[in-house]
LUMLUMDREN-2810 file (N, C-alpha, C; in Angstrom, 1 decimal):
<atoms>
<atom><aa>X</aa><ch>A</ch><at>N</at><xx>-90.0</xx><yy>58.1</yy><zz>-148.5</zz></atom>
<atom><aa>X</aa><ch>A</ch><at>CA</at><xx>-88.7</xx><yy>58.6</yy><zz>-149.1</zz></atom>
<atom><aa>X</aa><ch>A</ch><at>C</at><xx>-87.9</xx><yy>59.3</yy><zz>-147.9</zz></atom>
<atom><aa>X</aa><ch>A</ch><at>N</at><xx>-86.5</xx><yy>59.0</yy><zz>-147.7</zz></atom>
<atom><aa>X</aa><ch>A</ch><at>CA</at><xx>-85.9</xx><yy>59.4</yy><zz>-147.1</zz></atom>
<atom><aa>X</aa><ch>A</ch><at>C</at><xx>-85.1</xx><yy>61.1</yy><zz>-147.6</zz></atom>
<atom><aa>X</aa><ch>A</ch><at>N</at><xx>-85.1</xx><yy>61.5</yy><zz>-146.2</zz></atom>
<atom><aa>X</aa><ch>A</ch><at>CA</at><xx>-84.1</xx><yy>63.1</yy><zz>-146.2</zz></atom>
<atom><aa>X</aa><ch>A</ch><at>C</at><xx>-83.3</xx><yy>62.8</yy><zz>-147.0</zz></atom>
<atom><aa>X</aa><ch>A</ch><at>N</at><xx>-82.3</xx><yy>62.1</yy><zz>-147.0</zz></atom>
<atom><aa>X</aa><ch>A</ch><at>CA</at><xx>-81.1</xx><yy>61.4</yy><zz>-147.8</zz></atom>
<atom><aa>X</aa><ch>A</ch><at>C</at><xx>-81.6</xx><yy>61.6</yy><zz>-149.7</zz></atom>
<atom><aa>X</aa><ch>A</ch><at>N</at><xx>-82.7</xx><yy>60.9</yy><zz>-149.6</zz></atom>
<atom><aa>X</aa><ch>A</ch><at>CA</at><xx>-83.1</xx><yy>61.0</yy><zz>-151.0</zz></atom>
<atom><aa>X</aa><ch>A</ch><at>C</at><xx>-83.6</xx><yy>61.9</yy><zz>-151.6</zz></atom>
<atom><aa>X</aa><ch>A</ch><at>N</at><xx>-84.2</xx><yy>62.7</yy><zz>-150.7</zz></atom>
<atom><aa>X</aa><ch>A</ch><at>CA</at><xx>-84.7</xx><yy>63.8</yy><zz>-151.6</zz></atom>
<atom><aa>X</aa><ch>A</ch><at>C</at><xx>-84.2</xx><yy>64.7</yy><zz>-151.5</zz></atom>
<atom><aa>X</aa><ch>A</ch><at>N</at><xx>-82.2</xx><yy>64.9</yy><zz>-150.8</zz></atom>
<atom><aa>X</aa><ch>A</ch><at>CA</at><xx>-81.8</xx><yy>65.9</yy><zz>-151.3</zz></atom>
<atom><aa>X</aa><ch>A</ch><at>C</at><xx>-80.8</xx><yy>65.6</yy><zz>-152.5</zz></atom>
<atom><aa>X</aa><ch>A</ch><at>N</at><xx>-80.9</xx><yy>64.5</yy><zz>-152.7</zz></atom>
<atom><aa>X</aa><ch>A</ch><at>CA</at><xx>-80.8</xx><yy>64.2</yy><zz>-154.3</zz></atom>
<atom><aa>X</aa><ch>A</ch><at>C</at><xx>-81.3</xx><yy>65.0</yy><zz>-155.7</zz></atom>
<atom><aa>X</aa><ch>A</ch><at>N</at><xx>-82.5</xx><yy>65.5</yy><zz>-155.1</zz></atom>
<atom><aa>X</aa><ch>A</ch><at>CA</at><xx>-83.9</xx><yy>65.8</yy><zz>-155.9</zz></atom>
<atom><aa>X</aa><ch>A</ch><at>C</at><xx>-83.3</xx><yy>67.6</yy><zz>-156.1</zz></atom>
<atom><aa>X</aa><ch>A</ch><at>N</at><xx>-83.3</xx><yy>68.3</yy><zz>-156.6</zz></atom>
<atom><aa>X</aa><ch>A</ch><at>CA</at><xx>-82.6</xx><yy>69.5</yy><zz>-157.1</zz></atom>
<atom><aa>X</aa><ch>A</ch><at>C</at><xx>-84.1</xx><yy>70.2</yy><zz>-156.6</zz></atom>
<atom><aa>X</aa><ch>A</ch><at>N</at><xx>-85.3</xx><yy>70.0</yy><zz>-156.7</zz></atom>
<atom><aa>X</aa><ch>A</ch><at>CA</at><xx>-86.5</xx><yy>70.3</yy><zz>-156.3</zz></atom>
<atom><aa>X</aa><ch>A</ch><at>C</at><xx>-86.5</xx><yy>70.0</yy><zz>-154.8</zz></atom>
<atom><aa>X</aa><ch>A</ch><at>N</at><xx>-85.9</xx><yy>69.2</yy><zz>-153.8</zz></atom>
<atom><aa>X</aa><ch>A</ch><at>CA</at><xx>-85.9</xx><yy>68.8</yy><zz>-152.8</zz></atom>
<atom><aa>X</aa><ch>A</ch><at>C</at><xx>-87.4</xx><yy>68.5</yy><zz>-152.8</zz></atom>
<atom><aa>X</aa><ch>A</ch><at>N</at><xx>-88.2</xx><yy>67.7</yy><zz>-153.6</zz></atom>
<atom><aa>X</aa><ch>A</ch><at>CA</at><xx>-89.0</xx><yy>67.4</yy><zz>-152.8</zz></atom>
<atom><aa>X</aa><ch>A</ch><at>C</at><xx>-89.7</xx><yy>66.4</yy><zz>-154.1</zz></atom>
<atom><aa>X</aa><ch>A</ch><at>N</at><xx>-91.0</xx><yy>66.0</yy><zz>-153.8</zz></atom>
<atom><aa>X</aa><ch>A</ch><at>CA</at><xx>-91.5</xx><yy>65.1</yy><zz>-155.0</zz></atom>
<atom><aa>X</aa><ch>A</ch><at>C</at><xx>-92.5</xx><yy>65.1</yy><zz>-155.9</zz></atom>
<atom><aa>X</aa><ch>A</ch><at>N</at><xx>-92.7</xx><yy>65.2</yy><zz>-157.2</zz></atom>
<atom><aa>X</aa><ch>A</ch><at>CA</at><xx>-93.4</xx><yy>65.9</yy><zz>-157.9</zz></atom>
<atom><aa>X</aa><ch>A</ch><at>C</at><xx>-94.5</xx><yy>65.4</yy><zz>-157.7</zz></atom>
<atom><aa>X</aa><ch>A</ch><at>N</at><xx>-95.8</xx><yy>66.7</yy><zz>-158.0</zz></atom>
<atom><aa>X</aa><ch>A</ch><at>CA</at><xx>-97.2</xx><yy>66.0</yy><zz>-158.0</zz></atom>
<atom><aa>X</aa><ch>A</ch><at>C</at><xx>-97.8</xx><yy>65.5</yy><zz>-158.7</zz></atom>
<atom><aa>X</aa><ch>A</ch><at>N</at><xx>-99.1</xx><yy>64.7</yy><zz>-158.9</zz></atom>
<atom><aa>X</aa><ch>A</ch><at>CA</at><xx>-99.5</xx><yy>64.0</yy><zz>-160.0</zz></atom>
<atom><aa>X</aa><ch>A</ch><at>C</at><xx>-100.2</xx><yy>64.9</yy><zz>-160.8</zz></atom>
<atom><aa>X</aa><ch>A</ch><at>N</at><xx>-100.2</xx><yy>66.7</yy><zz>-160.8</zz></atom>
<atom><aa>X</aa><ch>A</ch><at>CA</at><xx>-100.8</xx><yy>67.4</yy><zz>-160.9</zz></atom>
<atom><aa>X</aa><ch>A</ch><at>C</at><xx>-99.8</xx><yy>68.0</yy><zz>-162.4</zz></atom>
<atom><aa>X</aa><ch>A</ch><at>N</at><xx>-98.8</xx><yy>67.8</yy><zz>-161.7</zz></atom>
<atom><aa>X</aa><ch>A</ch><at>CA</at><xx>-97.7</xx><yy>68.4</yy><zz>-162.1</zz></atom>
<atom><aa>X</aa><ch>A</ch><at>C</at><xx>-97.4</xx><yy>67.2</yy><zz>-163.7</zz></atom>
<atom><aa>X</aa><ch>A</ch><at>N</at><xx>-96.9</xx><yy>66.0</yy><zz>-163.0</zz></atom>
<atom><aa>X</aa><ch>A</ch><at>CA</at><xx>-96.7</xx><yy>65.1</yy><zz>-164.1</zz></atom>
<atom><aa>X</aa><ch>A</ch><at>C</at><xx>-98.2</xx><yy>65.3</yy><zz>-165.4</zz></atom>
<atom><aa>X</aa><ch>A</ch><at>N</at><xx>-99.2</xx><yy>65.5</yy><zz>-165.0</zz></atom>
<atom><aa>X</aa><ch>A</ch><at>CA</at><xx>-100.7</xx><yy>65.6</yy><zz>-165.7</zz></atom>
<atom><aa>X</aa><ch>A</ch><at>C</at><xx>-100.4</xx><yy>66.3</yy><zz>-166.5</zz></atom>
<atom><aa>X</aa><ch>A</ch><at>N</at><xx>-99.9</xx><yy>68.0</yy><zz>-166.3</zz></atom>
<atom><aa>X</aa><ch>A</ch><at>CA</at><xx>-99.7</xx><yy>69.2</yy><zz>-167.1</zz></atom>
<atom><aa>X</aa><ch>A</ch><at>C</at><xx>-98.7</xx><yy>68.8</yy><zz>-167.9</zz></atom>
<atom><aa>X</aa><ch>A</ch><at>N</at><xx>-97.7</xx><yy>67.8</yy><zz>-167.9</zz></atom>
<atom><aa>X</aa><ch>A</ch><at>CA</at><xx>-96.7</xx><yy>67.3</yy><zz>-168.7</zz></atom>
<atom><aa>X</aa><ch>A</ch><at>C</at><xx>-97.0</xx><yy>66.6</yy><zz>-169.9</zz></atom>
<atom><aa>X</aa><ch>A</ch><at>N</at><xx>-98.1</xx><yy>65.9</yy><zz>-169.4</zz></atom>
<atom><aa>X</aa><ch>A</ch><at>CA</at><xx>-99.1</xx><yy>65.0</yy><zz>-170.4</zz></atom>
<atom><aa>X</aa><ch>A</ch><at>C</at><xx>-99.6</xx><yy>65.5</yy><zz>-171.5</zz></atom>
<atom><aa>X</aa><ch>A</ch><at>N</at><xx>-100.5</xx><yy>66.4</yy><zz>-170.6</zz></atom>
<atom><aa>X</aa><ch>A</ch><at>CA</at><xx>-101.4</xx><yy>67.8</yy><zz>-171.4</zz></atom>
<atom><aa>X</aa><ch>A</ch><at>C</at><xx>-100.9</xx><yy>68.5</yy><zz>-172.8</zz></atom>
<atom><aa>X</aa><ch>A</ch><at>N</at><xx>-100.0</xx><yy>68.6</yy><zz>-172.2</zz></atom>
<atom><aa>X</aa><ch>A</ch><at>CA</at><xx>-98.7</xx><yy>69.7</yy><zz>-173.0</zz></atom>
<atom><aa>X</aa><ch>A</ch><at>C</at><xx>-98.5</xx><yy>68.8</yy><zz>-174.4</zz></atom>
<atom><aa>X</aa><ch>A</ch><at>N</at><xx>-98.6</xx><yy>67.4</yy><zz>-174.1</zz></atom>
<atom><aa>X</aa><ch>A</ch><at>CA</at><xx>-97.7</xx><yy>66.8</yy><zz>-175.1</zz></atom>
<atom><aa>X</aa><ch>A</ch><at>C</at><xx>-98.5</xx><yy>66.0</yy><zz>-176.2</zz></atom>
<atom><aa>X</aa><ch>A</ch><at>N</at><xx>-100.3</xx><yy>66.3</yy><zz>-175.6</zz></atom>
<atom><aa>X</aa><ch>A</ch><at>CA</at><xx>-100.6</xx><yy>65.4</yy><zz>-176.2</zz></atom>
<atom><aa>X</aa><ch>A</ch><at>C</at><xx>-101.5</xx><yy>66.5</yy><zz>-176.9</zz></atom>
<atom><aa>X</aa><ch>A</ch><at>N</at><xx>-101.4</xx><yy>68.1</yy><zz>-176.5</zz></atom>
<atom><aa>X</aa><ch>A</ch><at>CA</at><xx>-101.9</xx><yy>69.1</yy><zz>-177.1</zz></atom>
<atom><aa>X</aa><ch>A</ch><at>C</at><xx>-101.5</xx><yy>69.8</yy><zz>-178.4</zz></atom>
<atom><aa>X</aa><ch>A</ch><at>N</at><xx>-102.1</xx><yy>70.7</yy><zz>-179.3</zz></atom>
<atom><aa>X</aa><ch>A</ch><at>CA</at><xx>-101.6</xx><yy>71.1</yy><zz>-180.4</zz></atom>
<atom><aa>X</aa><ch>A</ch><at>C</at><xx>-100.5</xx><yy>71.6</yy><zz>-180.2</zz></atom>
<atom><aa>X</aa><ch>A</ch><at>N</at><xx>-100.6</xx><yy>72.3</yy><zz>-179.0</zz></atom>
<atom><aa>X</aa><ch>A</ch><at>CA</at><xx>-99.3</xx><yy>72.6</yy><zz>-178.7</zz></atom>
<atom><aa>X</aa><ch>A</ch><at>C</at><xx>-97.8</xx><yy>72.6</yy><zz>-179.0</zz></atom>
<atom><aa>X</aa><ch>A</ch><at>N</at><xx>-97.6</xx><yy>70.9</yy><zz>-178.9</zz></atom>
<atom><aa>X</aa><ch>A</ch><at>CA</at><xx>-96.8</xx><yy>70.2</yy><zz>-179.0</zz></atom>
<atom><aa>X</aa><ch>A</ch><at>C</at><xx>-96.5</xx><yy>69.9</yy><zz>-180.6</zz></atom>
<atom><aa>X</aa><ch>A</ch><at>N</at><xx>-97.1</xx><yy>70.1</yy><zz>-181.7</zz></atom>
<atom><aa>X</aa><ch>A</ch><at>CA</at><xx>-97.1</xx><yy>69.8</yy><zz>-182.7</zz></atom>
<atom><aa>X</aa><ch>A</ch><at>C</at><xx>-95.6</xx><yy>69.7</yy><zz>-183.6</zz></atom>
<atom><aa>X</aa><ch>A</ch><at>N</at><xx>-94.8</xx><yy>70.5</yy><zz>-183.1</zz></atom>
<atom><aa>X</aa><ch>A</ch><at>CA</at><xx>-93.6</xx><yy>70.3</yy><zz>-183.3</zz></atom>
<atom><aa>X</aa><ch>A</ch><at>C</at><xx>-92.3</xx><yy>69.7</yy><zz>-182.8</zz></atom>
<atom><aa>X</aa><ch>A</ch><at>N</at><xx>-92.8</xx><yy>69.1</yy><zz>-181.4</zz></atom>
<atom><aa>X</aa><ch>A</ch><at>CA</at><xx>-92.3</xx><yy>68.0</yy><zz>-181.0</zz></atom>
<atom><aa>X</aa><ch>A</ch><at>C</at><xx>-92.6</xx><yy>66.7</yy><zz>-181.5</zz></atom>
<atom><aa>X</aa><ch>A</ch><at>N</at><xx>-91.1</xx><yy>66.3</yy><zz>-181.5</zz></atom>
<atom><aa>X</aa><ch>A</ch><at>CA</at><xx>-91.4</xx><yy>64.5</yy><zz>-182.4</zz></atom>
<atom><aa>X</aa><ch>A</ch><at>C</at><xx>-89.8</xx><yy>64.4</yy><zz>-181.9</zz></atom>
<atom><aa>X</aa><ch>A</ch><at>N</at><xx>-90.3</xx><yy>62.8</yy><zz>-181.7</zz></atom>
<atom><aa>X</aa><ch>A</ch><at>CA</at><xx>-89.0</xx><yy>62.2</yy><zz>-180.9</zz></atom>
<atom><aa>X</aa><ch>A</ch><at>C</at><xx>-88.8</xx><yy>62.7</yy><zz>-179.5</zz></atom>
<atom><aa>X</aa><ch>A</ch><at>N</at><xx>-89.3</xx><yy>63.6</yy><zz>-178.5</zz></atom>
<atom><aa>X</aa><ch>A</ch><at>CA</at><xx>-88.0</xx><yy>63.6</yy><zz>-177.3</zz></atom>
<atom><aa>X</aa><ch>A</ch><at>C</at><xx>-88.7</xx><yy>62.9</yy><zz>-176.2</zz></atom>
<atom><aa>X</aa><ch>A</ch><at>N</at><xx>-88.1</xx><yy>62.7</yy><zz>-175.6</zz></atom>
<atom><aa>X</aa><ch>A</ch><at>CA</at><xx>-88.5</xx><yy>62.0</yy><zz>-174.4</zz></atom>
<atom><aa>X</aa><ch>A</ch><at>C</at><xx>-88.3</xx><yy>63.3</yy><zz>-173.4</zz></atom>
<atom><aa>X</aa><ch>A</ch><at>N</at><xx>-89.6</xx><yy>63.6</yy><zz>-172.4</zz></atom>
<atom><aa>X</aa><ch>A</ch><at>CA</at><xx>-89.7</xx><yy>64.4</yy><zz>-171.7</zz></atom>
<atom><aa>X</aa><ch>A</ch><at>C</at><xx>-89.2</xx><yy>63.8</yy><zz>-170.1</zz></atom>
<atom><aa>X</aa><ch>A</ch><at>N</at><xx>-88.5</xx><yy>64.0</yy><zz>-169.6</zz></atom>
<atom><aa>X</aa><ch>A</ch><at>CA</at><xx>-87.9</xx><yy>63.5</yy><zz>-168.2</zz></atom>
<atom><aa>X</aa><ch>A</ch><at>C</at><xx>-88.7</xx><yy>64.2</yy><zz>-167.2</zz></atom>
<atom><aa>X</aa><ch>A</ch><at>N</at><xx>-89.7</xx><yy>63.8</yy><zz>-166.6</zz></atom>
<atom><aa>X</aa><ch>A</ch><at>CA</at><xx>-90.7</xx><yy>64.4</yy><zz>-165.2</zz></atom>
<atom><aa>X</aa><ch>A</ch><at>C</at><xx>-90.1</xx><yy>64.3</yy><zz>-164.3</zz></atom>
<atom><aa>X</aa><ch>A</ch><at>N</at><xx>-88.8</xx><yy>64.6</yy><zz>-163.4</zz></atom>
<atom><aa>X</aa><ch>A</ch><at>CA</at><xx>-88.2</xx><yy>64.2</yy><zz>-162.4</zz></atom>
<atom><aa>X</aa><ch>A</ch><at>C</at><xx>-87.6</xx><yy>64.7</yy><zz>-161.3</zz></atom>
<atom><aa>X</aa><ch>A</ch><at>N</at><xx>-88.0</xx><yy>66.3</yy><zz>-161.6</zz></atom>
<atom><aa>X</aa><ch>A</ch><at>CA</at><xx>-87.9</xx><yy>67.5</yy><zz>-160.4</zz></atom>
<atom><aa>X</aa><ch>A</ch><at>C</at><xx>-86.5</xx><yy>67.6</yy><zz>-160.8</zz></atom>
<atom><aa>X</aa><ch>A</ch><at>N</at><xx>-85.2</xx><yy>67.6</yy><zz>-161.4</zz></atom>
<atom><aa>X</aa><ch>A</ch><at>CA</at><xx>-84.4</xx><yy>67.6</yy><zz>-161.8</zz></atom>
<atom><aa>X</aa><ch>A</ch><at>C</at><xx>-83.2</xx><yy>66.6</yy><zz>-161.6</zz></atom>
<atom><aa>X</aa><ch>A</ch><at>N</at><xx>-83.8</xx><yy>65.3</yy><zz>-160.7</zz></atom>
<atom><aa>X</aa><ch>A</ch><at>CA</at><xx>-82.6</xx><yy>63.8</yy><zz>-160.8</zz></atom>
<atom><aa>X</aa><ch>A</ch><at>C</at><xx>-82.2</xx><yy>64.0</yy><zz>-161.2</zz></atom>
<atom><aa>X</aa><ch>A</ch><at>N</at><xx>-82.4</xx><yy>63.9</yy><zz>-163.0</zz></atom>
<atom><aa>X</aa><ch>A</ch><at>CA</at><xx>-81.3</xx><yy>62.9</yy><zz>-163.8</zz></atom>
<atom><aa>X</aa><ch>A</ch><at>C</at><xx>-80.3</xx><yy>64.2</yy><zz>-164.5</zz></atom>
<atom><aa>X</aa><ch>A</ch><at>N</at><xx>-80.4</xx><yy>65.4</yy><zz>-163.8</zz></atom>
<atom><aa>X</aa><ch>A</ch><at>CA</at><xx>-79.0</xx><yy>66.5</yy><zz>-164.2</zz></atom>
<atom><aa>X</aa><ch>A</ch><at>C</at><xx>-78.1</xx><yy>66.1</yy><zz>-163.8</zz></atom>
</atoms>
């Protein structure tokens, strides 16, 4: 990945597989039980 591109990235930098996991976690936990329908965007903040 280019400088160029990751200051695209509002995080400047690129998420971990650690990070995307805990997003999983979260969604597939009781946690979550009141979510339905959204689509969670993992993206270090791109698509703002």
């Amino acid at each position: 990945m280019t400088a160029r591109q990751l200051a695209r990235i509002p995080l400047a930098r690129l998420g971990q597989a650690a990070e995307v996991a805990a997003c999983v976690a979260f969604h597939t936990s009781p946690a979550a039980s009141d979510v339905v329908g959204h689509a969670l965007t993992v993206d270090g903040g791109l698509s703002i």
